[in-house]
N, C-alpha and C positions, 0 to 999 in steps of 0.2 A: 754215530755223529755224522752230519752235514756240513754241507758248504752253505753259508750264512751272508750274505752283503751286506755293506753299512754304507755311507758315505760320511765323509769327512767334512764340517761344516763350513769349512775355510775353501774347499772345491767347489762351494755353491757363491761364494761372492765374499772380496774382503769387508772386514767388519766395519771400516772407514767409512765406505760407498754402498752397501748391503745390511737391512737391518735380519733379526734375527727370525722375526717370523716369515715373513714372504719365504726364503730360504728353508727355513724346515716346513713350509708348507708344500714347495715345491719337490721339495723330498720323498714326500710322505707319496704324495699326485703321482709319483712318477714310480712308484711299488717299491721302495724300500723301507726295508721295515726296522732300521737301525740308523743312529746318528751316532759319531766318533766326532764325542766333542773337543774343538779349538780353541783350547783358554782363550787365546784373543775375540774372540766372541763374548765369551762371557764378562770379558776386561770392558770390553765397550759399551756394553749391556749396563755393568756398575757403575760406570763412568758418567751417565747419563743422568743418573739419580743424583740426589743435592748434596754436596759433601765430596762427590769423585769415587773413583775406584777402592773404598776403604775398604778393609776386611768386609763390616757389618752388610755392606751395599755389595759384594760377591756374593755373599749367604742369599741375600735378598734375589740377586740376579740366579743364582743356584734354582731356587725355590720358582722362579718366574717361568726360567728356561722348564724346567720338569712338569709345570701344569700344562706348558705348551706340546711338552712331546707328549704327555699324555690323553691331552685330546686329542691330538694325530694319531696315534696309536705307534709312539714312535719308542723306542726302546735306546736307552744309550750305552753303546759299550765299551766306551772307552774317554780318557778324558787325557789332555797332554798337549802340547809336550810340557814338560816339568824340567826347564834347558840348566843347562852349567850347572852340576849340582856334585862334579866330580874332581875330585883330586884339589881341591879349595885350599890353598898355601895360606890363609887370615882365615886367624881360629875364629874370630867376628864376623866374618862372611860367610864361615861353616853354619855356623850359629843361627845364623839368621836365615839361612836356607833352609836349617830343619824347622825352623819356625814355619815358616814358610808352606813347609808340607804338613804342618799339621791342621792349615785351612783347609789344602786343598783337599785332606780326609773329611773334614766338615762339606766339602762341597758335594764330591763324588759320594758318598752318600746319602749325600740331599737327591741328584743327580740318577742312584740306583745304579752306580756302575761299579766292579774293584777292580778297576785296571788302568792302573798310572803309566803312560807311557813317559818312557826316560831316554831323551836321543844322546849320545856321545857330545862330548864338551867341545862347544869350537869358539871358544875362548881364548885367547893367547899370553893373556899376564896373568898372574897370579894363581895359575894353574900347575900341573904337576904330572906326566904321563904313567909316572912311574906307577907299575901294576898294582903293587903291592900297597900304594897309597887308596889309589880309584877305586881297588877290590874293598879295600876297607870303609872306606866311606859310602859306595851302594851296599855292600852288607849289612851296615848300622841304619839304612834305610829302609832296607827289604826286612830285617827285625823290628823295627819301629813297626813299620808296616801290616808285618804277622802279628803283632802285639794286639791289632786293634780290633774291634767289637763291630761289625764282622769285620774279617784279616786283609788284609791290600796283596795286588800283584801287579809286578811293576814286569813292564817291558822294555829292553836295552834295546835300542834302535843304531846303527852306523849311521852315519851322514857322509859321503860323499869327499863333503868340506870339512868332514871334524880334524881337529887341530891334534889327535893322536888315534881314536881307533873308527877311521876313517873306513876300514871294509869290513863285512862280515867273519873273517877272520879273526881279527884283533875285539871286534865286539865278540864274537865266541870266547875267547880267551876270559874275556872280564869275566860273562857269565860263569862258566869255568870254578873262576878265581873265586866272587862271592859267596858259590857255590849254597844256594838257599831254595827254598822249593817255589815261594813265592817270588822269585828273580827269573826271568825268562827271555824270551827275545820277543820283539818287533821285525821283522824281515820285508822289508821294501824293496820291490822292485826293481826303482829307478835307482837308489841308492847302491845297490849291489851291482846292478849292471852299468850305472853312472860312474862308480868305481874302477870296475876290473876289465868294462869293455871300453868305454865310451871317455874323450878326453875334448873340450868344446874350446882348447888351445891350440889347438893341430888342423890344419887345411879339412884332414879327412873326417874329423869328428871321433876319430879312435884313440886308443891308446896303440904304443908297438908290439906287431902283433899281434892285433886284439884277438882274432877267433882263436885261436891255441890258448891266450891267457885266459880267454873268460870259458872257455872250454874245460879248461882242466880246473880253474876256481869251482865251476859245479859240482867236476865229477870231488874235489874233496869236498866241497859241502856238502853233498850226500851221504859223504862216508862221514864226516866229523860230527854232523849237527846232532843230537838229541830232539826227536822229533816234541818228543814230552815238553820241553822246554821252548817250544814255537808257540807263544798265548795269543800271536792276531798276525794275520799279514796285510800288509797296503801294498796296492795293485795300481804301477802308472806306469805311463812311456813318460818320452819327449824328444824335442822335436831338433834336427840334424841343422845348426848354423848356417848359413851361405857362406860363410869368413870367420877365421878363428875370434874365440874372444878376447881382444887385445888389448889395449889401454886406449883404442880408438873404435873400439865397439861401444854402438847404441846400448848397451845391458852394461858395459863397466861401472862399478862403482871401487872408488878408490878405496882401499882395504878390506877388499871384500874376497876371497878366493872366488877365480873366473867360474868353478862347478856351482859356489852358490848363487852367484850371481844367473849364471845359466838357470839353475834349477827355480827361482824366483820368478825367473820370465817365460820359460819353454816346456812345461812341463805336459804333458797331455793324456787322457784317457790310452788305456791300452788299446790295440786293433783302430787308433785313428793314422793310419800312414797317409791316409789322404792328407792328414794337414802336417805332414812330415817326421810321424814319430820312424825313428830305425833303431833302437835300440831291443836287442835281443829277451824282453822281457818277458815273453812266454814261456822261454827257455829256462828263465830263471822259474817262474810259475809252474813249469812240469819238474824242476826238479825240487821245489818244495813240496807238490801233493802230489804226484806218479805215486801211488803206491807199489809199482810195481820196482823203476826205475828210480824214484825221488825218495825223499824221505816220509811220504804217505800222510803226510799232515790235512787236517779238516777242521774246517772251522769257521773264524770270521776272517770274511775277506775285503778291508774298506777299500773302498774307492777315493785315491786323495790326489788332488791335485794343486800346482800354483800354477799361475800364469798369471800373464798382462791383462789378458780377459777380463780376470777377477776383479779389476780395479774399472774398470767399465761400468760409467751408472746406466739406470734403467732397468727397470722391471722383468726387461727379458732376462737378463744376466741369469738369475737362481735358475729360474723355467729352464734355458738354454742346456744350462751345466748340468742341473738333475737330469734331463733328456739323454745327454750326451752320454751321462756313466750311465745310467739305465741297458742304452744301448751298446756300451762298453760291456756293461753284464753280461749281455744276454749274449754276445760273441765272444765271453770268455767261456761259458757253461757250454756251447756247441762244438767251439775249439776243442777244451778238455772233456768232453764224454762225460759231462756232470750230468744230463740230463736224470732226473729221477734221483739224485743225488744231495739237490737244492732243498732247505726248508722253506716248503711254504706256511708265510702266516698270514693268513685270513686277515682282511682289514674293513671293518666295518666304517662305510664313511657315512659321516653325519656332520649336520652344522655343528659350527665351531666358533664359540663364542668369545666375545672378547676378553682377554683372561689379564688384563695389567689394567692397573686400575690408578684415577688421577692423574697427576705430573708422570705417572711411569706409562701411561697409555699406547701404547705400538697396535695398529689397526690391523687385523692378520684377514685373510679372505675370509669373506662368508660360506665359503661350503666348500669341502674338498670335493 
């Protein structure tokens, strides 16, 4: 096995300000040969068609998004997030989330992907921390899931901001808990080191401490994790505040935790320090695939970003971002000794023609 890159579609431009093909075209342009699709993409995509974002009009947008990535010669491998779906105290709002997933299996394999990414709940009413609840509810997920015709595999992702298993820790734990073969992890970067280094309420940008804390947080996640159980990692920095974020910082938003709020607006390609990333996240990067020193993991490695950028119109935006992680790539694979290690996949570029048709018409370039 190899190291694989993708990018995340939501790092190319928010779906508001950014239509969907200029973006995976820009993708494609710039040598990557995988997209980590952002339901919010696909939400605005149905949205557009007559009637709104109905089930029928996702299947549709499903089916629209897949002929595009297939004339790019674009591969998807991964589709998410699939948000609050844990620890649900309203058996009616259980209910209707498993409904819920059982589109998103009609889409993901319209789409040709089986990997549902699942981030930790950051919900604060109606929710429930207790393990034994959360375990049971992604369990009855992750069997749903193996049930299906081909089988689903979900990845538990931390967030930073989640409202209980906010580090890779506690997301370990669940996985743990559900204990299923198709139940796995997500391991982000920014979110691990957003966590146990990095604190964007504090003058310095740290937590107390930090190099000891996030020091020995590796050295046990080397020793704790199940490599088996790593099914993708997303690879970002971001960028060190001028002033804490406070309730008089440009980025607060009332009820929102300052981490998400931070992560919404500063988040950046790995190895960009120039435009202020200082978060330890290569660190976190050699101790998931060091095979000597980490836990030796290989595989797909997206590229995901947010920022303020993203909401910036204009046609540079996709260009811009797909450039930026390109070049993000290519100084993570000389950083880490990938060389010869990367899969390359051949991409045959050819006109590319207009693939939506009628009222759904979106113009995508003439020619990669």
């Amino acid at each position: 096995m190899s190291y694989r890159p993708a990018i995340c579609s939501m790092s190319l431009g928010r779906a508001w300000a950014h239509q969907i093909p200029p973006k995976f075209t820009a993708a494609a342009t710039s040598g990557f040969p995988a997209i980590e699709i952002f339901f919010e993409d696909l939400l605005y995509l149905a949205s557009s068609f007559a009637g709104g974002a109905t089930p029928s009009n996702q299947i549709l947008a499903a089916h629209q998004i897949r002929r595009l990535c297939d004339s790019l010669h674009l591969e998807v491998m991964g589709i998410g997030p699939f948000n609050n779906c844990e620890g649900l105290l309203d058996p009616v709002v259980k209910a209707a989330k498993l409904q819920e997933l059982t589109l998103w299996f009609e889409i993901a394999r319209i789409l040709g992907t089986d990997v549902i990414q699942i981030p930790c709940t950051f919900m604060t009413e109606g929710v429930t921390g207790d393990i034994s609840i959360v375990s049971k509810d992604l369990r009855e997920i992750a069997d749903i899931g193996a049930a299906q015709k081909p089988p689903f595999r979900f990845a538990y992702e931390n967030l930073c901001w989640g409202t209980f298993n906010d580090t890779w820790e506690k997301a370990w734990s669940v996985v743990k808990a559900v204990d299923r073969d198709n139940f796995g992890m997500c391991l982000d970067t920014f979110n691990i080191a957003g966590r146990e280094y990095a604190d964007p309420e504090r003058a310095d940008g740290k937590v107390e401490n930090a190099d000891v804390v996030f020091r020995e947080s590796m050295r046990r996640m080397v020793k704790e994790i199940d490599v088996k159980k790593v099914f993708y990692v997303q690879v970002v920095d971001a960028e060190r505040l001028s002033r804490p974020l406070d309730k008089s910082h440009e980025f607060h938003v009332e009820g929102q935790k300052p981490r998400m709020s931070w992560s919404r607006n500063c988040r950046l390609f790995i190895c960009e320090e120039d435009r202020g990333g200082y978060l330890p996240v290569m660190d976190v990067l050699h101790a998931i695939c060091d095979e000597k020193e980490g836990l030796g993991y290989k595989g797909w490695i997206s590229m995901e970003l947010f920022n303020r950028s993203l909401t910036v119109e204009g046609s540079q935006v996709p260009v811009e971002h797909a450039n930026r992680a390109m070049e993000s790539w290519r100084k993570i694979v000389k950083a880490m000794a990938w060389e010869g290690q990367v899969e390359v996949v051949p991409v045959t570029r050819k006109p590319v023609k207009q693939i939506f048709k009628d009222s759904e018409v979106v113009e995508i370039s003439a020619r990669l």
